[in-house]
N, CA, C, O and CB atoms as a CASP TS submission, in Angstrom:
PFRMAT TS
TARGET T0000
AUTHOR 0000-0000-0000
METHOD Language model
MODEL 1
PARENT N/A
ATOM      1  N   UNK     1       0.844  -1.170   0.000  1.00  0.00           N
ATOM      2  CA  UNK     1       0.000   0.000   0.000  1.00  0.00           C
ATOM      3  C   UNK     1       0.894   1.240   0.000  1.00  0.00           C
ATOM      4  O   UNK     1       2.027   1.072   0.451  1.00  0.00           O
ATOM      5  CB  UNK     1      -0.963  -0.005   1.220  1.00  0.00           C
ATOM      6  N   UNK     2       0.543   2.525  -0.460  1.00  0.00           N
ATOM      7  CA  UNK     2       1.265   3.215  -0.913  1.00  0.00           C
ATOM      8  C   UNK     2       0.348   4.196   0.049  1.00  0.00           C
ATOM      9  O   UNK     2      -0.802   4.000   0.444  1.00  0.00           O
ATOM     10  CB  UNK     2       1.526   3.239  -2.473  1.00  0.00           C
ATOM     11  N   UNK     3       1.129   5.191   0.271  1.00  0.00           N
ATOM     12  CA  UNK     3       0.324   6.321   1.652  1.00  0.00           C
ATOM     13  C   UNK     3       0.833   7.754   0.471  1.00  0.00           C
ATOM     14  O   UNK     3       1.824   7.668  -0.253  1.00  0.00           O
ATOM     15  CB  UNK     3       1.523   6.334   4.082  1.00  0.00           C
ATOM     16  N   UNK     4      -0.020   8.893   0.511  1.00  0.00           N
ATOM     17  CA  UNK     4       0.858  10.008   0.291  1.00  0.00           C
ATOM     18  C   UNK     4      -0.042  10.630   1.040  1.00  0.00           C
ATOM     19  O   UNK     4      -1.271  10.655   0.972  1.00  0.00           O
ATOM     20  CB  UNK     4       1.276  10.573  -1.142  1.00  0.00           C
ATOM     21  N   UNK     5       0.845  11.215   1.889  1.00  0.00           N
ATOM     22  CA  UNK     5       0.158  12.587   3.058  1.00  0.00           C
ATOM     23  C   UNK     5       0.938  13.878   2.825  1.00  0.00           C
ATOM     24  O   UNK     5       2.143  13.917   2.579  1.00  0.00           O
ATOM     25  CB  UNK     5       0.413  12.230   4.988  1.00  0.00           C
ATOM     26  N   UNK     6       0.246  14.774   2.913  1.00  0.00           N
ATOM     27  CA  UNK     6       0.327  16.068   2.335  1.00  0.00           C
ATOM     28  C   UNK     6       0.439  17.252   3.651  1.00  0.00           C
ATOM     29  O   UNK     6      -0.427  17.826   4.311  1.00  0.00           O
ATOM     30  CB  UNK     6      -1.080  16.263   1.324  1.00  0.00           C
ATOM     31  N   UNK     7       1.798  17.291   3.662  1.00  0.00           N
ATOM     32  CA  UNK     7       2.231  17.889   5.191  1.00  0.00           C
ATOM     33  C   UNK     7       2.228  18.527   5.591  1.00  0.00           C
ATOM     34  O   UNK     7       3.236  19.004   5.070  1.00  0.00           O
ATOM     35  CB  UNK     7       2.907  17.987   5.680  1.00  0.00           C
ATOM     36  N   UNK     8       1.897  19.339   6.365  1.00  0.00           N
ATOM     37  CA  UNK     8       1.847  20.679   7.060  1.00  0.00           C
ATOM     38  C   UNK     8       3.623  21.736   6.457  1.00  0.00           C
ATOM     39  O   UNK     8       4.715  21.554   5.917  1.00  0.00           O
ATOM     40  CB  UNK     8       1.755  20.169   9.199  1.00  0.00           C
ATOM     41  N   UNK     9       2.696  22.876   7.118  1.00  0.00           N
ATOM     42  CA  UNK     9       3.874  23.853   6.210  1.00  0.00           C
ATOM     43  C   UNK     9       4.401  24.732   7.485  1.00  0.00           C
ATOM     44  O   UNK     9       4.819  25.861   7.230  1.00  0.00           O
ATOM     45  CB  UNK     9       3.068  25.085   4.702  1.00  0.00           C
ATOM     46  N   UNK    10       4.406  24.265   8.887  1.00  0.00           N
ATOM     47  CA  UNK    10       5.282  24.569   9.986  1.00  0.00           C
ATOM     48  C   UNK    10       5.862  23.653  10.600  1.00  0.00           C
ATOM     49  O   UNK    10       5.512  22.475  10.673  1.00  0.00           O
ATOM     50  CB  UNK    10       4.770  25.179  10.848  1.00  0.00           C
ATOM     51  N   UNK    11       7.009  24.291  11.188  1.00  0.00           N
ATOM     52  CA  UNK    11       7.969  23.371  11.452  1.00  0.00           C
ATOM     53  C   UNK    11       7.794  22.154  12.854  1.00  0.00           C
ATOM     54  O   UNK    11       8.295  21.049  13.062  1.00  0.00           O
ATOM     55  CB  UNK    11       9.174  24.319  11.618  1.00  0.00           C
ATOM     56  N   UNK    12       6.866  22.988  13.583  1.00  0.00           N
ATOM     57  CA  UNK    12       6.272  21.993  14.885  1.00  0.00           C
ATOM     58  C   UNK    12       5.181  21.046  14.232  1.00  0.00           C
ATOM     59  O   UNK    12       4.872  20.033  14.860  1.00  0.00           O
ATOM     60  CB  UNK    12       5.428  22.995  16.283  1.00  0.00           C
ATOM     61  N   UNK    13       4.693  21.258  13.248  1.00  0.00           N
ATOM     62  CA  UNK    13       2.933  20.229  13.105  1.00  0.00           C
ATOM     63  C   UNK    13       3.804  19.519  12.310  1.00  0.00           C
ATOM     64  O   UNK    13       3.450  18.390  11.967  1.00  0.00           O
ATOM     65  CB  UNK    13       1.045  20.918  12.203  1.00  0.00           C
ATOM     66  N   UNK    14       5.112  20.041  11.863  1.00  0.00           N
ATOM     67  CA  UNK    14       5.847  18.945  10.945  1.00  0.00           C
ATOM     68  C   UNK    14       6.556  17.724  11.897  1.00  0.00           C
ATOM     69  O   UNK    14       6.499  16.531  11.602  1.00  0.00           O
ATOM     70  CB  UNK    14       7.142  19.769   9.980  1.00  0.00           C
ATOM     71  N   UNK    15       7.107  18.169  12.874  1.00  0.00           N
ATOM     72  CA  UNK    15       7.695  17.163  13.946  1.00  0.00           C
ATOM     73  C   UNK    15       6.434  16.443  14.724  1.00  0.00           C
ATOM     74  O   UNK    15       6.427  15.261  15.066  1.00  0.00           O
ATOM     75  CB  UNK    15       8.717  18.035  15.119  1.00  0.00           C
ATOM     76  N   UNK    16       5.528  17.248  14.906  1.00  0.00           N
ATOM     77  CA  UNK    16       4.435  16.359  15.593  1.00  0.00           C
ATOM     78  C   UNK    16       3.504  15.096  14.680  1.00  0.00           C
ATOM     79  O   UNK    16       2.851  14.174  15.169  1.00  0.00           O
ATOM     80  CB  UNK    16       3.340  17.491  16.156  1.00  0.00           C
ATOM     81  N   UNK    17       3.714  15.437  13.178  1.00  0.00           N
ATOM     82  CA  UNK    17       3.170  14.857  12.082  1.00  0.00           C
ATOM     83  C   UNK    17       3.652  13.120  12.310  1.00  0.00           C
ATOM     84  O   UNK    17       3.251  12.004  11.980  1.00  0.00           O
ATOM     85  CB  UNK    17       3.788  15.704  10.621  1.00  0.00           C
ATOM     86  N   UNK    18       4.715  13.719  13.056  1.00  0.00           N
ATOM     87  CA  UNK    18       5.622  12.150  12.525  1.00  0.00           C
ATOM     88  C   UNK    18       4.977  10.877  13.636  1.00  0.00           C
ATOM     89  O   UNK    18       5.082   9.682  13.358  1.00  0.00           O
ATOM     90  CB  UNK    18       7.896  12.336  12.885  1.00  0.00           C
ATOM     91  N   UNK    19       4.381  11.329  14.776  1.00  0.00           N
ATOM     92  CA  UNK    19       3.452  10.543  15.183  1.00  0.00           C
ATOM     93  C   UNK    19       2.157   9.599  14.401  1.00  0.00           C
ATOM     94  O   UNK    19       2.017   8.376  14.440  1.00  0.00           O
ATOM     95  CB  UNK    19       3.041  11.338  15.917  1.00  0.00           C
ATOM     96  N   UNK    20       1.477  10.405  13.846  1.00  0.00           N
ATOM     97  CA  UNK    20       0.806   9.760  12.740  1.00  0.00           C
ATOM     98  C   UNK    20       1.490   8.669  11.711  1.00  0.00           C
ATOM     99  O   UNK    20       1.029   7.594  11.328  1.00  0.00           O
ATOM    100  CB  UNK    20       0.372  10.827  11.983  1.00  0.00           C
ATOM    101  N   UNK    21       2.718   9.290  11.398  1.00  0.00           N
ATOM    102  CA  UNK    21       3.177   8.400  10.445  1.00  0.00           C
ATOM    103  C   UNK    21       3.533   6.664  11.430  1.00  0.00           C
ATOM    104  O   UNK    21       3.525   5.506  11.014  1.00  0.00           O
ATOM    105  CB  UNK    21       4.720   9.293   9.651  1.00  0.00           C
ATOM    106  N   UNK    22       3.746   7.114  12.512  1.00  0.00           N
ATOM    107  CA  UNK    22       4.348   5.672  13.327  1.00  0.00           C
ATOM    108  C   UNK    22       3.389   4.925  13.538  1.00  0.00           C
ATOM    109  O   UNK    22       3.470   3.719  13.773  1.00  0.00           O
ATOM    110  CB  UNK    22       5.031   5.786  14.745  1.00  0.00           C
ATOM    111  N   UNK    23       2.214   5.697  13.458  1.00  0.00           N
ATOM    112  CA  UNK    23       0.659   5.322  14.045  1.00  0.00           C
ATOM    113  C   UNK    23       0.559   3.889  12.274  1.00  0.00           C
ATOM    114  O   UNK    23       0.412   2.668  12.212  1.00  0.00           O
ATOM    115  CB  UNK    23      -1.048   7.525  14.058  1.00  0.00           C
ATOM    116  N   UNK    24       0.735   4.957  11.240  1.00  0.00           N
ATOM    117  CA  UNK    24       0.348   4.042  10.075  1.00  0.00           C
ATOM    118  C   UNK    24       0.889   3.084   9.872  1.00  0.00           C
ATOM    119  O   UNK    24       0.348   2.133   9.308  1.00  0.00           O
ATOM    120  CB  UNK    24       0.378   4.453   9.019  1.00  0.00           C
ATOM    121  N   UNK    25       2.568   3.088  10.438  1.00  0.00           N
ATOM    122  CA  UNK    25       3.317   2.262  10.012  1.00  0.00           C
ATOM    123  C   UNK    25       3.085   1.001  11.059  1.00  0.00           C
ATOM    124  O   UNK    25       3.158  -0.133  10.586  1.00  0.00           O
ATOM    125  CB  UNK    25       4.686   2.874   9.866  1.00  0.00           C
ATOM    126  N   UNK    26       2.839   1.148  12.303  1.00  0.00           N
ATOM    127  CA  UNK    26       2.275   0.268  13.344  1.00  0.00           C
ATOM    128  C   UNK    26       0.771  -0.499  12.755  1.00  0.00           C
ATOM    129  O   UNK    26       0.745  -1.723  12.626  1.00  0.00           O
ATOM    130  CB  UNK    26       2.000   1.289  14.772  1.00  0.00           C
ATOM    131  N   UNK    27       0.029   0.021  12.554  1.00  0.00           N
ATOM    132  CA  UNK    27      -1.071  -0.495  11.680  1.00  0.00           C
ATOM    133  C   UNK    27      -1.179  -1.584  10.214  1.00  0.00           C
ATOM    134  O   UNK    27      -2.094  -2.348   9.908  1.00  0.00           O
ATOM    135  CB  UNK    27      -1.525   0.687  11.311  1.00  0.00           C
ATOM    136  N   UNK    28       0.280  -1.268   9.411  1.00  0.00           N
ATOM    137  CA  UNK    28       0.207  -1.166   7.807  1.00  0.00           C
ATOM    138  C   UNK    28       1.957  -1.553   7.888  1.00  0.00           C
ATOM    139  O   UNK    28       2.399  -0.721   7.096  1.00  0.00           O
ATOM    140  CB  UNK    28      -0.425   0.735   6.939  1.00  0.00           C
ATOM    141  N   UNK    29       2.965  -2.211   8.316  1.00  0.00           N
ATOM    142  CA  UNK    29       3.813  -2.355   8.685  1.00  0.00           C
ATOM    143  C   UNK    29       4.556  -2.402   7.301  1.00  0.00           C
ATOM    144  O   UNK    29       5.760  -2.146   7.327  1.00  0.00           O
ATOM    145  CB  UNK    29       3.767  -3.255   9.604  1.00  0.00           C
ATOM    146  N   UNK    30       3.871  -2.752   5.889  1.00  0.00           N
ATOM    147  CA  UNK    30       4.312  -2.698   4.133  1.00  0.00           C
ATOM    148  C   UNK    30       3.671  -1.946   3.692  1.00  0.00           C
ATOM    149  O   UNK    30       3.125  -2.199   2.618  1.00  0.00           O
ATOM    150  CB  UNK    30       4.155  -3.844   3.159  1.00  0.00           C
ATOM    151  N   UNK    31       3.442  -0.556   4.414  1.00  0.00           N
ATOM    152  CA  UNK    31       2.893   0.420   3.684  1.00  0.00           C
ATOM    153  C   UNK    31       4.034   1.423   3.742  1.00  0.00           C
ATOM    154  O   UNK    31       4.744   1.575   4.737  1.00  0.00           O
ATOM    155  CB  UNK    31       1.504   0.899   4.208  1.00  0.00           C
ATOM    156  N   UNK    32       4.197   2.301   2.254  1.00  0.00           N
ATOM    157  CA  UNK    32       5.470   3.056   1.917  1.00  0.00           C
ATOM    158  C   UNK    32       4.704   4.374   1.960  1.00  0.00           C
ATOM    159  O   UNK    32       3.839   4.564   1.104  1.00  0.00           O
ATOM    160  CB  UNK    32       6.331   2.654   0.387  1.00  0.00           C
ATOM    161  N   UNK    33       4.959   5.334   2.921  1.00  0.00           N
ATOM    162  CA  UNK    33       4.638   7.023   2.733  1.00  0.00           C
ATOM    163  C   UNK    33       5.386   7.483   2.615  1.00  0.00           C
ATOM    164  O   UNK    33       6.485   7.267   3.125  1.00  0.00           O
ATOM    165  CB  UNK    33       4.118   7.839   3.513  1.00  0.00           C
ATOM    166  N   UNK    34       5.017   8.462   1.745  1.00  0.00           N
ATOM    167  CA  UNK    34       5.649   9.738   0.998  1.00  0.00           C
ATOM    168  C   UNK    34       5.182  10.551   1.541  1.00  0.00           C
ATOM    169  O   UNK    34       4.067  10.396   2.038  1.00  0.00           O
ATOM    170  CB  UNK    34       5.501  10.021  -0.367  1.00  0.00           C
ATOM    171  N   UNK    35       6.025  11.991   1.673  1.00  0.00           N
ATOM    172  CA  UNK    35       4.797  13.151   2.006  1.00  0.00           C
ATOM    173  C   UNK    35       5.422  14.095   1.090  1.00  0.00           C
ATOM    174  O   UNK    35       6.605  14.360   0.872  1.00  0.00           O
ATOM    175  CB  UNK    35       4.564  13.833   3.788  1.00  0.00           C
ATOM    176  N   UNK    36       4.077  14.638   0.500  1.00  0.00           N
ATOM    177  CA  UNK    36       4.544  16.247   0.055  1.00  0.00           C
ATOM    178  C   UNK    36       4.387  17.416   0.914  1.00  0.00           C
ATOM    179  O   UNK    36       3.415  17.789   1.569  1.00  0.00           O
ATOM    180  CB  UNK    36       3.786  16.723  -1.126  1.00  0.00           C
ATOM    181  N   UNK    37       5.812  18.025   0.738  1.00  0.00           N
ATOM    182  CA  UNK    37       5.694  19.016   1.580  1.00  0.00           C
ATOM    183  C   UNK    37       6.764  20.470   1.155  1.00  0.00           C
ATOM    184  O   UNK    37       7.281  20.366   0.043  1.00  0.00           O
ATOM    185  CB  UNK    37       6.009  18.296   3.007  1.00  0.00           C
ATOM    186  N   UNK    38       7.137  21.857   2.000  1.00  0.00           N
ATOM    187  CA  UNK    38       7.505  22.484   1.568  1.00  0.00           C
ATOM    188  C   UNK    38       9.287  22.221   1.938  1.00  0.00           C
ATOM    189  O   UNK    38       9.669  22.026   3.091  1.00  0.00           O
ATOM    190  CB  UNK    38       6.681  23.509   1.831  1.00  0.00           C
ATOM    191  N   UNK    39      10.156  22.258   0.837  1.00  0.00           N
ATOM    192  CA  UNK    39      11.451  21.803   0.445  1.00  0.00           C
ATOM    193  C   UNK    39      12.452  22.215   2.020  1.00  0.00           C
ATOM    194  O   UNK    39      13.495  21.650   2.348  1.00  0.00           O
ATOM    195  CB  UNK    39      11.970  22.739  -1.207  1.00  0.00           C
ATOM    196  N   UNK    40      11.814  23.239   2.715  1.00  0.00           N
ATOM    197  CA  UNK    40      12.553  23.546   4.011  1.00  0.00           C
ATOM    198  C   UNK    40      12.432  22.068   4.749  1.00  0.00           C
ATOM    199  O   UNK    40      13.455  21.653   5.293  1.00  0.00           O
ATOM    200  CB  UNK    40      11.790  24.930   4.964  1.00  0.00           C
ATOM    201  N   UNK    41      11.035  21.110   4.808  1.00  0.00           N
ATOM    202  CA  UNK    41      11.146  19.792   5.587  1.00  0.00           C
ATOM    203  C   UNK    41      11.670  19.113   5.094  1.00  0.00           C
ATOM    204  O   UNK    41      11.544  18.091   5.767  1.00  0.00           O
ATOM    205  CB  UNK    41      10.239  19.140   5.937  1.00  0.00           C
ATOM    206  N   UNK    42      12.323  18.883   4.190  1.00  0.00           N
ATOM    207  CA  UNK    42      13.170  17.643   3.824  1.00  0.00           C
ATOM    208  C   UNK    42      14.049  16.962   5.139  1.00  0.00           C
ATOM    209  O   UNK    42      13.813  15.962   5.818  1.00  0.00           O
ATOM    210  CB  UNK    42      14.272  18.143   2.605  1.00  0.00           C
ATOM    211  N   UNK    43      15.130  17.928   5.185  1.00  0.00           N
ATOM    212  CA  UNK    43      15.775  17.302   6.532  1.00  0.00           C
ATOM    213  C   UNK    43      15.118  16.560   7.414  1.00  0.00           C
ATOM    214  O   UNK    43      15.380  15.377   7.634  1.00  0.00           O
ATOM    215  CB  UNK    43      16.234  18.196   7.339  1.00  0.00           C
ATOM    216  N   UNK    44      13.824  17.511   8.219  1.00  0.00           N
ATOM    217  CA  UNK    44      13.221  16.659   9.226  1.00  0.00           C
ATOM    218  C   UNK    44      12.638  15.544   8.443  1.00  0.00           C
ATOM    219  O   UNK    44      12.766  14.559   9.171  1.00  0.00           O
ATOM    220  CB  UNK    44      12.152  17.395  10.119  1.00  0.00           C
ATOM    221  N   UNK    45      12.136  15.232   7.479  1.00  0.00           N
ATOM    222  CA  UNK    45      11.533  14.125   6.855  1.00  0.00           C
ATOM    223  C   UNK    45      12.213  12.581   6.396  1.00  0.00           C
ATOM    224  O   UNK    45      11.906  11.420   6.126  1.00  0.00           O
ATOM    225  CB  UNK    45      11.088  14.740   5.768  1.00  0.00           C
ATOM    226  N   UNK    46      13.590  13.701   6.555  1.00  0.00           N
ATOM    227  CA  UNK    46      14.424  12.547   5.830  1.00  0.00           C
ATOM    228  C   UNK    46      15.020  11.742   7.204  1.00  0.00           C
ATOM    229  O   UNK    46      15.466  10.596   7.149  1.00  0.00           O
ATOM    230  CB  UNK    46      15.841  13.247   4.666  1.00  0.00           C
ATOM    231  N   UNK    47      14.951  12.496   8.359  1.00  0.00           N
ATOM    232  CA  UNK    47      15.461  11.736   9.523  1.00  0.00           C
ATOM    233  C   UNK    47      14.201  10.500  10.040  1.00  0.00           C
ATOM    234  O   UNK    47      14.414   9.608  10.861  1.00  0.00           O
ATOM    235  CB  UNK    47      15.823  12.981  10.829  1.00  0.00           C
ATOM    236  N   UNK    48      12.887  10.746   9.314  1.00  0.00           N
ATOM    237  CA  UNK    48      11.923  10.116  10.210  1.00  0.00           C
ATOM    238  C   UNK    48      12.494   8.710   9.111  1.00  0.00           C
ATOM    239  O   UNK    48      12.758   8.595   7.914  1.00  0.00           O
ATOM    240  CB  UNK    48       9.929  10.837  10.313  1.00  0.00           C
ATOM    241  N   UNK    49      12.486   7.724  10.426  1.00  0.00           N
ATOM    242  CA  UNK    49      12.569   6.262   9.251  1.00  0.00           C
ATOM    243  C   UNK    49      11.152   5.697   8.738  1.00  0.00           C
ATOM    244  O   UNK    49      11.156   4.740   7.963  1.00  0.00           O
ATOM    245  CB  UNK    49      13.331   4.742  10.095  1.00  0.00           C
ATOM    246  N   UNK    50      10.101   6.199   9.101  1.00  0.00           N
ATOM    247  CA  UNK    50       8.570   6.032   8.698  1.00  0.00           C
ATOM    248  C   UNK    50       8.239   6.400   7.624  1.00  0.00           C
ATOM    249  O   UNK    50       7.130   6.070   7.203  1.00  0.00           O
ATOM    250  CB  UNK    50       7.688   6.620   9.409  1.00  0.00           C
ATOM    251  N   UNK    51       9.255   7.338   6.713  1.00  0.00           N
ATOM    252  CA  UNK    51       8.964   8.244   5.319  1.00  0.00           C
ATOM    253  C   UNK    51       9.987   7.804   4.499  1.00  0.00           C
ATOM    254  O   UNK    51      11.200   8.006   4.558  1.00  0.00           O
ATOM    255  CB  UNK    51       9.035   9.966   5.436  1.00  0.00           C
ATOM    256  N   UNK    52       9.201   7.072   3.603  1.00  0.00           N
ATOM    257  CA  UNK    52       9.900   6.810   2.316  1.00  0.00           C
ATOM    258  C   UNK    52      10.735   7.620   1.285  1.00  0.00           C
ATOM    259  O   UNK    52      11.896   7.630   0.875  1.00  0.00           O
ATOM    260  CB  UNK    52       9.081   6.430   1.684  1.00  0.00           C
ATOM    261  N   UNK    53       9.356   8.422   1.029  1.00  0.00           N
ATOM    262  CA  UNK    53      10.023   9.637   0.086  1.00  0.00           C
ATOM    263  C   UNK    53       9.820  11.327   0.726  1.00  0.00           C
ATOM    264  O   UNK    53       8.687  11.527   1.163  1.00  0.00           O
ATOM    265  CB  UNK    53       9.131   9.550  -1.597  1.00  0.00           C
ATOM    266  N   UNK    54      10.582  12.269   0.796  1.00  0.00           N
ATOM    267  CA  UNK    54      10.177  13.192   1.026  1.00  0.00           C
ATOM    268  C   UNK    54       9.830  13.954  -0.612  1.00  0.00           C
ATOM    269  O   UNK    54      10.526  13.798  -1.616  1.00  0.00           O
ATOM    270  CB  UNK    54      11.118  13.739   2.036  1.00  0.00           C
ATOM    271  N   UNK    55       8.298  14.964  -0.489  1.00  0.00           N
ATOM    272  CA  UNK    55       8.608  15.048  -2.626  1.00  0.00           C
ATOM    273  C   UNK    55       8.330  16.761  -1.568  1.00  0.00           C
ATOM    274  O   UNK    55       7.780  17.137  -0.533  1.00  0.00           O
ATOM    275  CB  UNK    55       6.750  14.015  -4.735  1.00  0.00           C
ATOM    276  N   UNK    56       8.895  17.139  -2.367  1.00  0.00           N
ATOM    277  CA  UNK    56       8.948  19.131  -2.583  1.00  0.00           C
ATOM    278  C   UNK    56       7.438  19.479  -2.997  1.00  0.00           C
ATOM    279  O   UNK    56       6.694  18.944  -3.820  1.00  0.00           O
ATOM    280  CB  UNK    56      10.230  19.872  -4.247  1.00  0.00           C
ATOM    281  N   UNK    57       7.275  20.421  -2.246  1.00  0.00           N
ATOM    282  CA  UNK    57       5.719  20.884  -2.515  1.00  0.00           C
ATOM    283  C   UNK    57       5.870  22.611  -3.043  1.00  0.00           C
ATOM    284  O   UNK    57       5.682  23.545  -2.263  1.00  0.00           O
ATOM    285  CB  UNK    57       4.626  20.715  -0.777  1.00  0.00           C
ATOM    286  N   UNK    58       6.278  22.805  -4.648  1.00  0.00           N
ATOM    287  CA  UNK    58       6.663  23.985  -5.265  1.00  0.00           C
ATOM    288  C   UNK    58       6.167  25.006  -5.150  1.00  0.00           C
ATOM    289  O   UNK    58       6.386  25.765  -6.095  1.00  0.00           O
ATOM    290  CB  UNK    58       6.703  23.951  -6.246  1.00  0.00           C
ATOM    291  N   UNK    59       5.104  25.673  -3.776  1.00  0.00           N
ATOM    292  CA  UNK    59       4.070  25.966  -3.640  1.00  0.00           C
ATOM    293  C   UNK    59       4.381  26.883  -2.323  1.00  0.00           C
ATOM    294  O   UNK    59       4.379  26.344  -1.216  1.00  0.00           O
ATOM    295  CB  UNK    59       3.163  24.819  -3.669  1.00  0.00           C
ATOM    296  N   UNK    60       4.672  28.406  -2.476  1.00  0.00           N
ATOM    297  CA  UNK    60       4.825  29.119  -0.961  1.00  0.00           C
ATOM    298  C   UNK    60       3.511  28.486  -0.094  1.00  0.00           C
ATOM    299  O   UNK    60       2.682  27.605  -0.321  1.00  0.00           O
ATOM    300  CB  UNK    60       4.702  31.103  -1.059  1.00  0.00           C
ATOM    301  N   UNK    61       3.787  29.442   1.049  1.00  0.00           N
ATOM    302  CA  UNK    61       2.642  29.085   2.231  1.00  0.00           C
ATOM    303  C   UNK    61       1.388  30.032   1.703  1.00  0.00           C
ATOM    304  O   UNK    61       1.720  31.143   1.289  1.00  0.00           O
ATOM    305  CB  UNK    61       3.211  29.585   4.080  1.00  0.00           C
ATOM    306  N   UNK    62       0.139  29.735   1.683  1.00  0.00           N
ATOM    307  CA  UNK    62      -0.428  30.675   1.591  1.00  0.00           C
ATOM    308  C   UNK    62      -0.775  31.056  -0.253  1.00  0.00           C
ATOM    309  O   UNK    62      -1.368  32.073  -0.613  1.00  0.00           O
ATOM    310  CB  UNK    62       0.428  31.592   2.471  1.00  0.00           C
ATOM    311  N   UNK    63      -0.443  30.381  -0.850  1.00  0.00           N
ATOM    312  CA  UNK    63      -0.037  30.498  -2.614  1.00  0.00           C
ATOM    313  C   UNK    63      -1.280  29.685  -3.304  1.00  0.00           C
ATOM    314  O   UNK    63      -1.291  28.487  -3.020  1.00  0.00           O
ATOM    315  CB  UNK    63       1.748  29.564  -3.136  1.00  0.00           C
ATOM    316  N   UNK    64      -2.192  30.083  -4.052  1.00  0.00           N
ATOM    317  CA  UNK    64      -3.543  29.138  -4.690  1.00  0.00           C
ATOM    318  C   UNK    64      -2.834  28.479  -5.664  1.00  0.00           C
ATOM    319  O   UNK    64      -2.819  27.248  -5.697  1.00  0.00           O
ATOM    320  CB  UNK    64      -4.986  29.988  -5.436  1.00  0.00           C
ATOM    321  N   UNK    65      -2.240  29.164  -6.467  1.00  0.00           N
ATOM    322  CA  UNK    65      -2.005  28.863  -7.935  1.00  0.00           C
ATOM    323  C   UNK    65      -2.573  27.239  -8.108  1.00  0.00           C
ATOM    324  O   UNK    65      -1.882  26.242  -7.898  1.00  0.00           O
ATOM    325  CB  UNK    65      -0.205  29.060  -8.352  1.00  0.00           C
ATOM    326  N   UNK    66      -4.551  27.244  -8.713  1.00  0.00           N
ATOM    327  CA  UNK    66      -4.585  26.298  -8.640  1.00  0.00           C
ATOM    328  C   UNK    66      -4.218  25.297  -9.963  1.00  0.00           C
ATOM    329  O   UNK    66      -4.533  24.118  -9.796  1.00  0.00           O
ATOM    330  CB  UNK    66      -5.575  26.313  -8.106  1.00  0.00           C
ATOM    331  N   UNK    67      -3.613  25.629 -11.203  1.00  0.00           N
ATOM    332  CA  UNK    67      -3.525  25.157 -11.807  1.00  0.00           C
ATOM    333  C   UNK    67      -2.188  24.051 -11.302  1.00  0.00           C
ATOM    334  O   UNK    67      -2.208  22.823 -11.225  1.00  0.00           O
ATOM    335  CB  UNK    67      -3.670  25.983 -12.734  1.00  0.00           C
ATOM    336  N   UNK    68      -0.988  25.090 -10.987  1.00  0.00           N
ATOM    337  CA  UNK    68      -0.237  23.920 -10.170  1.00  0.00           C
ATOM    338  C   UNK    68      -0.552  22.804  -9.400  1.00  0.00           C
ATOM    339  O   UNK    68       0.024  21.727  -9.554  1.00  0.00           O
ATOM    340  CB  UNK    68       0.353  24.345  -9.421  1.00  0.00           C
ATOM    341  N   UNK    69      -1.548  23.021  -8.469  1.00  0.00           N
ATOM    342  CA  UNK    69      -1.981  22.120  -7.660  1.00  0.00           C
ATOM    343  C   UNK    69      -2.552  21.245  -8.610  1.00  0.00           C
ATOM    344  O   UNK    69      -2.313  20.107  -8.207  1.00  0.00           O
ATOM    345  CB  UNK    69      -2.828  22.589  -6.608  1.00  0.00           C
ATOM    346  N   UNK    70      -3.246  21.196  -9.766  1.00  0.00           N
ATOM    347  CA  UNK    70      -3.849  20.442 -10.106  1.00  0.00           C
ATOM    348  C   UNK    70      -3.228  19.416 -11.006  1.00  0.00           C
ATOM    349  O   UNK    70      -3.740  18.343 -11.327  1.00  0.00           O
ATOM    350  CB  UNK    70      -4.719  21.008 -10.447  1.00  0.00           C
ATOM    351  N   UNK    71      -2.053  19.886 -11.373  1.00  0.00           N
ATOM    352  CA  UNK    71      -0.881  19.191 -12.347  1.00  0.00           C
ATOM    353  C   UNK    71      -0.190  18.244 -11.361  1.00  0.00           C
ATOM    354  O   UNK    71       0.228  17.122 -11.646  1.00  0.00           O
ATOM    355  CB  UNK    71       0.347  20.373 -13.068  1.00  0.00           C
ATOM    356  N   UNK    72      -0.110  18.948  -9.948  1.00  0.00           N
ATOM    357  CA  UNK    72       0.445  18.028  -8.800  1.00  0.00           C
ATOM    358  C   UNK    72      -0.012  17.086  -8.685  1.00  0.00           C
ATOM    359  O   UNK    72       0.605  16.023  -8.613  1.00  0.00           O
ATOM    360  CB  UNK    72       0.438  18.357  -7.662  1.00  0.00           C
ATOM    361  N   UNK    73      -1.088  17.207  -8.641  1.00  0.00           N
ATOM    362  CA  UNK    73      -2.370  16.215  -7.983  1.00  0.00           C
ATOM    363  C   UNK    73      -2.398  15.246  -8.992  1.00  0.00           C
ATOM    364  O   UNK    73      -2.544  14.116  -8.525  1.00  0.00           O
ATOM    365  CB  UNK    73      -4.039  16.941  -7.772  1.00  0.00           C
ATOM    366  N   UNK    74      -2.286  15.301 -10.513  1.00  0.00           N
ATOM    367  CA  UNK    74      -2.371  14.069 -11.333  1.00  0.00           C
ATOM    368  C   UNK    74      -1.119  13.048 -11.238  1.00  0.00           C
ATOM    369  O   UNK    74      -1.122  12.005 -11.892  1.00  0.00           O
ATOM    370  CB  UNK    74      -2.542  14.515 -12.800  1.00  0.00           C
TER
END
């Protein structure tokens, strides 16, 4: 099973996020998450061993541009 969760864009809901992820991985123990998020979390993402992929979310805080989002999203 394949997870993609779509991560918060501060740096505490980003460290607290990683609870959830232990939660899934305790549940789903061959399930691979990814999260998209903004390119500043990589580091913290890349330390959690619960996250497969960290992917860059090209997208300031606060930014609609929904056509991006929607090219993301496919």
């Amino acid at each position: 099973m394949n997870i993609l969760i779509v991560g918060p864009s501060w740096v505490g809901d980003m460290v607290m996020a990683q609870t959830l992820f232990q939660c899934l991985k305790q549940r789903h123990p061959q399930c691979a998450i990814d999260v998209l998020a903004p390119e500043w979390s990589r580091p913290i993402l890349e330390r959690m061993p619960e996250v497969r992929k960290a992917l860059s979310f090209p997208l300031g805080h606060g930014a609609l541009e929904l056509a991006t989002r929607r090219r993301i999203g496919k």
